[in-house]
N, C-alpha and C positions, 0 to 999 in steps of 0.2 A: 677962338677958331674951332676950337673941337668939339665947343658946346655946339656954337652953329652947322658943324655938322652934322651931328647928334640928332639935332632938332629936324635939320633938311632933311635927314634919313625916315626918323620918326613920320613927318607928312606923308613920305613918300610908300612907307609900309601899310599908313592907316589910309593910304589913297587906295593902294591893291587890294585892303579888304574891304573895302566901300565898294568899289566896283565891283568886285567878286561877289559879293552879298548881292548886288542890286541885277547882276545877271543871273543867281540862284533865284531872286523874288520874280524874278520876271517868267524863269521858267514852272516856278509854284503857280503864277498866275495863269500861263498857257495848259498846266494839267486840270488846274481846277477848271479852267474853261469846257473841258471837253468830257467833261463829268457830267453835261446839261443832259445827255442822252443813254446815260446808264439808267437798269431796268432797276428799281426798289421793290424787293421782295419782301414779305414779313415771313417769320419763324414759320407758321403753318402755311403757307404758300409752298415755301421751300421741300418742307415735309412732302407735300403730295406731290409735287413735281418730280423728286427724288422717286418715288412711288413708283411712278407711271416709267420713268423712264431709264431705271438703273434695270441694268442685264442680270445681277443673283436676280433680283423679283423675280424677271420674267422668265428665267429658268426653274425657279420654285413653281411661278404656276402651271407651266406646263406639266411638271412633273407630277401637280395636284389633279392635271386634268386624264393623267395616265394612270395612275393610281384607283381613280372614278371608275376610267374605261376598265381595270384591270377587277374592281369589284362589279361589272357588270357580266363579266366574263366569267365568275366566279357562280354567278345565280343562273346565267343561263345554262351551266354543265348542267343544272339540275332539267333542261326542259330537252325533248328528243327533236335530233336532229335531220333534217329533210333535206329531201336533195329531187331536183325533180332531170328530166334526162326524156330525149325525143331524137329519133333516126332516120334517114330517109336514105335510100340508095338506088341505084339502079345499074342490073347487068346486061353486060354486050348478049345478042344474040349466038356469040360462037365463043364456047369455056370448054374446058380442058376438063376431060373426065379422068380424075384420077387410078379411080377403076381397073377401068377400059384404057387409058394410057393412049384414046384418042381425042378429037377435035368433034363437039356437039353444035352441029346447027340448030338451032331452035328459035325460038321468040325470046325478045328481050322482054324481062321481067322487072319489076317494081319492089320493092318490101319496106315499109314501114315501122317504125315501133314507136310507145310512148310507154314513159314508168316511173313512177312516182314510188319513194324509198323511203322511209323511215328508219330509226336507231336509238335505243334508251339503255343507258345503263341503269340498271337496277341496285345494285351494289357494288358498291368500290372499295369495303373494306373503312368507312369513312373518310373517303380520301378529298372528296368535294366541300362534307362539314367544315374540315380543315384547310383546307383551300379558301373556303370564304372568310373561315376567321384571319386567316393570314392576310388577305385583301384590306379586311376590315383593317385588322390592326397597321398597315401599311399605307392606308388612308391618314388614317391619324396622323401617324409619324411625319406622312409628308405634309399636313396639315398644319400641326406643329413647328415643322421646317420652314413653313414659308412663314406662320409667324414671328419664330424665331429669327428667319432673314429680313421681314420689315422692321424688326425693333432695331436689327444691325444697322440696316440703311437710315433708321431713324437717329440711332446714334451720330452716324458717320456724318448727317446731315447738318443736328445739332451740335457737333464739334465746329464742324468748317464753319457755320452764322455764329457759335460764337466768338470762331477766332476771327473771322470777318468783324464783329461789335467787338472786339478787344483793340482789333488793329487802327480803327476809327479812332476808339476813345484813347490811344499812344496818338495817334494825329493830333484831335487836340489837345492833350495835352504839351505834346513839342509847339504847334501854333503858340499854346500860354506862356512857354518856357521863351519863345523867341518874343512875344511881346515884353515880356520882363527883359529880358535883355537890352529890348532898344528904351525902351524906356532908362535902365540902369547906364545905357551910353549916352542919352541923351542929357541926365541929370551929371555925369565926369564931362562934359563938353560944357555945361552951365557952368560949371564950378571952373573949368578951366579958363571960360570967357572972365569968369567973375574972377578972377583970381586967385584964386582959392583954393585949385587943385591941380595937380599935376597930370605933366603932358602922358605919363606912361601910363594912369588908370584910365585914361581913353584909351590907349591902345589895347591895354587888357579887358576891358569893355567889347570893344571891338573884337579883340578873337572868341568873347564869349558868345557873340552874338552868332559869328560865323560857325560857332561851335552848337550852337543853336538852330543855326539854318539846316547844316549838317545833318541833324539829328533828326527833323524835319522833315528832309528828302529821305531819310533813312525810312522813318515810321513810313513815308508814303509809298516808299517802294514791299513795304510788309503788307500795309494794304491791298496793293495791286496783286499782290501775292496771295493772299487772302480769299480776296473775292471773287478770283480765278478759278483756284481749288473749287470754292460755290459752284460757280458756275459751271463747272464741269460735274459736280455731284448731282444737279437738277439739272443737266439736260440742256442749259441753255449757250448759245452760239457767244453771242456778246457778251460786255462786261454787266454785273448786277451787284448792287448793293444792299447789304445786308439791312433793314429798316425797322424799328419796335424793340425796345431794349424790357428784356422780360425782365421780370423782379421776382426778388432774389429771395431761395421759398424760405420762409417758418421751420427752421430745424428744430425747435423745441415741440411742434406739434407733429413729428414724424414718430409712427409707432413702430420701434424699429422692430419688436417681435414676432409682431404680426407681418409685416414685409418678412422676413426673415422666414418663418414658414409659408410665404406665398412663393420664397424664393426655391425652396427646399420642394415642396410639394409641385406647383403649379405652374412652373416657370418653363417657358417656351422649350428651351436645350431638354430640363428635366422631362418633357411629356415625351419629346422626341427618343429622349433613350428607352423610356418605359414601354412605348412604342413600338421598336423596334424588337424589343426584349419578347412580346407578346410575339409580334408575327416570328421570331426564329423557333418561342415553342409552339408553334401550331405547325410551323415547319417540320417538328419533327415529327407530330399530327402523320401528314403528308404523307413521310419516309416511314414512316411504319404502317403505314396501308398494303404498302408492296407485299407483305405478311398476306396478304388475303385473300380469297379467289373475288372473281369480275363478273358477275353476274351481267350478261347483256341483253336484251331484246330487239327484235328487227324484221319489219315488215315491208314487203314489196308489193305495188300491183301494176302490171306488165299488160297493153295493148299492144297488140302487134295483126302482121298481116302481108300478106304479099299476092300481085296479082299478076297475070300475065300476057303479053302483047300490049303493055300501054306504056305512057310515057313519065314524065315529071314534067308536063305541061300543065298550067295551072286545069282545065277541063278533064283533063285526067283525073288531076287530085281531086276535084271534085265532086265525081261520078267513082271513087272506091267503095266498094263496100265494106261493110262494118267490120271494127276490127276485134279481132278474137281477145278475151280477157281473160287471164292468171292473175293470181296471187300465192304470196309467198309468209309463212310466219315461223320463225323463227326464235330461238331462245341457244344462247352462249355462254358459257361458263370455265371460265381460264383461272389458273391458279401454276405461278411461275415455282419449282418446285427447284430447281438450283439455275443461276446465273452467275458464274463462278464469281461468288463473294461480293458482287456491286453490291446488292440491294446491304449488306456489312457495312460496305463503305461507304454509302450514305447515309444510315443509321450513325455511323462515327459521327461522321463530318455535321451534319446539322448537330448534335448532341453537342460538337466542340461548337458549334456557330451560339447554340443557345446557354451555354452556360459564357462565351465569354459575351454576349449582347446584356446575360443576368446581372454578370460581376460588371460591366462598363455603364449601366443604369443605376447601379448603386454607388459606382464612384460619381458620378454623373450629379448625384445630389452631396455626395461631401466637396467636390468644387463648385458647386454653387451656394452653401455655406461659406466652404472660404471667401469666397470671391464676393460675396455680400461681405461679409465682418470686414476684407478689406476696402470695398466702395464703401462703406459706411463709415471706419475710421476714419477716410480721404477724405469725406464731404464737412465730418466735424471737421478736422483740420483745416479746410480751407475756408471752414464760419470762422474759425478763430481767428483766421491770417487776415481776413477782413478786417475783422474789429481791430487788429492792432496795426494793422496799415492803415487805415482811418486814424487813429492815434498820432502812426509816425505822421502821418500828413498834417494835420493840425497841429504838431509842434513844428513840423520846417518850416510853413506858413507864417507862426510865429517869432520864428528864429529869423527869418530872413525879415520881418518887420520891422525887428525891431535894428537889425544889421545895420538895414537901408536909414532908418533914425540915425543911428549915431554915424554913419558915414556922412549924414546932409550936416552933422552938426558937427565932424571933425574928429568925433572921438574910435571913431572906426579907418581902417584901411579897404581897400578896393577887395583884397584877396578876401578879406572877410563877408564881403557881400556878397561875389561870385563864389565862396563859398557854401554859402549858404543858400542860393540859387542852385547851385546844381546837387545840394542835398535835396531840396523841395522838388526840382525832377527826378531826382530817384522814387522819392516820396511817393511822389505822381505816379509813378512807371508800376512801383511796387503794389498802388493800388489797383490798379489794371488791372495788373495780373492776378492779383486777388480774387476781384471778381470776377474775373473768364475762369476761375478755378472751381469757382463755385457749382454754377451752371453744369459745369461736364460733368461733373463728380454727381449730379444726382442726374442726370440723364445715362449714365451708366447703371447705377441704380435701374433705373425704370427700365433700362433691356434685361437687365437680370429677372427683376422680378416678373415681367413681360404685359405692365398694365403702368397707364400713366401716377404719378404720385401727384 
């Protein structure tokens, strides 16, 4: 009696995960259905889409094209400056003579002017030479900054596609993991028809399977996760799939010395502090010109003219006569002899800007040393974790072969099989991640040193 209930229980548990499995396959089957109209992107698609459409870029460029504006601005102090200037008025017949302290009838009168102005400084004490190198060098640095931000965005790009291909290849690897399974339930259900094997490695079959499905839905929800991230990094509304599985570079033909001083000299971060370090001392350029007198130049030439009993009707303006001509030349020479202590205090202040923009460019290249020796320990290391995750995987492969042998022949038990089954999916899982380690570890590389490898 107690066997037979046993057994009635038994059906009754391996009924609930039958149907439980076969409403999870059914839902596997309605996601992959709706997969028919997600976008496939490849690696350099993604790349330039990011490009176009990430907001640092588009902040970097503007800031490249004010920079431009700011060295144009710098060459035209050097050219003198015009201003041109033209008047027309006209007064009442009856004005207030201030004089006489009475009321003047007379004809209302017209007056005219036109004058065209010039202005050059001649010397500034050098304050414009330094002004343009400060432009110049401030060009750079933003220059540098925006390549520095596309190798960021190119990073952040090449992370998301490759955890997009890592999270695919955890898919199928659970797909494989669940076809072992049904197969491993379908072979305890043979043995159990045939006699030969017992009711309870079906049922432990059975929750590996469901353990399988599980894992499954899991991976697929990483995916979904995955390719979202993408898609928001490039700009796109819908879902995208990651598509082209790069290969995996040649570490033994990396010169790491040579990167290492591209990294040190050349590299996007390092140019931008060097950069930066040039325009604070031309800055100071600048602030010591205040030292100096201002040598100016400036020339006027003035038409003018007034006539009386006419109008500002166009036949009037017509019929004026000629208007009378001046000119004006001019030469200026100023030299600030105390301003209680500013021009001090900004001789300080840029001298503290340039000496710590000096000392921040120099540390600026010993973290990019470090930061190389450690991207470059990270990328061995994960050649290595490859090769020996390839290893583990070839022996759980074989481990679970030969499992499944001695279990068809009796000399194994069920836990030994589902053992060794969900060793070979670690195996699996482990190698994954292996190579999605790879990958990012030299695409960090390539932003440091700010050139593809």
């Amino acid at each position: 009696m107690i066997d037979s209930l046993t057994a009635r229980g038994a059906r009754l548990v391996a009924a609930v995960l039958l149907a439980t499995l076969a409403g999870g396959a059914q839902r596997l089957v309605a996601q992959q259905g709706t997969t028919g109209g997600v976008r496939a992107v490849t690696l350099d698609e993604a790349i330039n889409l990011a490009l176009q459409t990430q907001p640092a870029i588009i902040q970097a460029e503007g800031n490249l094209d004010v920079a431009h504006a700011s060295q144009r601005e710098a060459l035209g102090a050097y050219l003198p400056s015009l201003s041109l200037s033209s008047g027309l008025s006209q007064n009442s017949p009856n004005r207030w003579n201030s004089q006489t302290q009475q009321y003047i009838t007379g004809q209302k009168s017209v007056s005219y002017s036109t004058g065209l102005s010039a202005s050059l400084t001649i010397f500034d004490g050098f304050s414009r030479l330094a002004q343009t190198r400060a432009a110049n060098a401030s060009a750079a640095s933003t220059d540098a900054a925006l390549t520095n931000q596309k190798f960021q965005v190119i990073l952040q790009t090449k992370q998301a596609f490759f955890n997009s291909l890592a999270a695919g290849d955890l898919v199928s690897a659970a797909q494989t993991q669940l076809e072992r399974a049904q197969r491993q339930l379908q072979v305890s259900k043979d043995k159990l028809a045939a006699g030969s094997g017992i009711r309870s490695d079906t049922l432990s079959a059975t929750v590996d399977v469901g353990n399988a499905e599980l894992a499954l839905l899991n991976a697929r929800a990483q995916q979904a996760t995955a390719e979202a991230n993408l898609a928001r990094l490039i700009g796109v509304t819908g879902a995208v799939h990651a598509s082209g599985q790069p290969a995996l570079p040649d570490l033994s033909a990396l010169d790491t010395a040579a990167l290492r001083q591209e990294a040190i000299t050349a590299s996007p971060t390092v140019q931008t502090a060097e950069a930066q370090a040039r325009a604070a001392k031309a800055q100071v350029t600048v602030t010591r010109a205040q030292y100096f007198p201002t040598l100016t130049a400036g020339y006027s030439q003035t038409w003018a003219g007034a006539q009386n009993g006419v109008s500002m009707s166009p036949s009037s303006v017509y019929n004026w006569p000629a208007l009378g001509n001046s000119w004006n030349l001019r030469f200026s020479l100023s030299l600030p002899i105390f301003n209680g202590f500013t021009r001090e205090t900004n001789m300080t202040r840029s001298t503290a800007a340039r000496d710590a923009a000096v000392a921040q460019a120099a540390d600026t290249k010993r973290q990019a040393n470090a930061n190389f020796t450690q991207q470059v320990a990270g990328l061995e290391a994960a050649g290595q974790q490859v090769t020996i995750a390839q290893a583990s995987r070839a022996a759980a492969d074989e481990n679970l072969r030969v499992q499944q042998e001695r279990y068809r022949l009796g000399a194994a038990t069920i836990v030994d099989v589902l053992t060794a089954e969900a060793s070979l999916g670690q195996a699996e899982g482990s190698l994954v991640q292996a190579r999605g380690g790879v990958l990012p570890a030299k695409a960090r590389i390539e932003a440091i040193s700010g050139r593809e490898l």
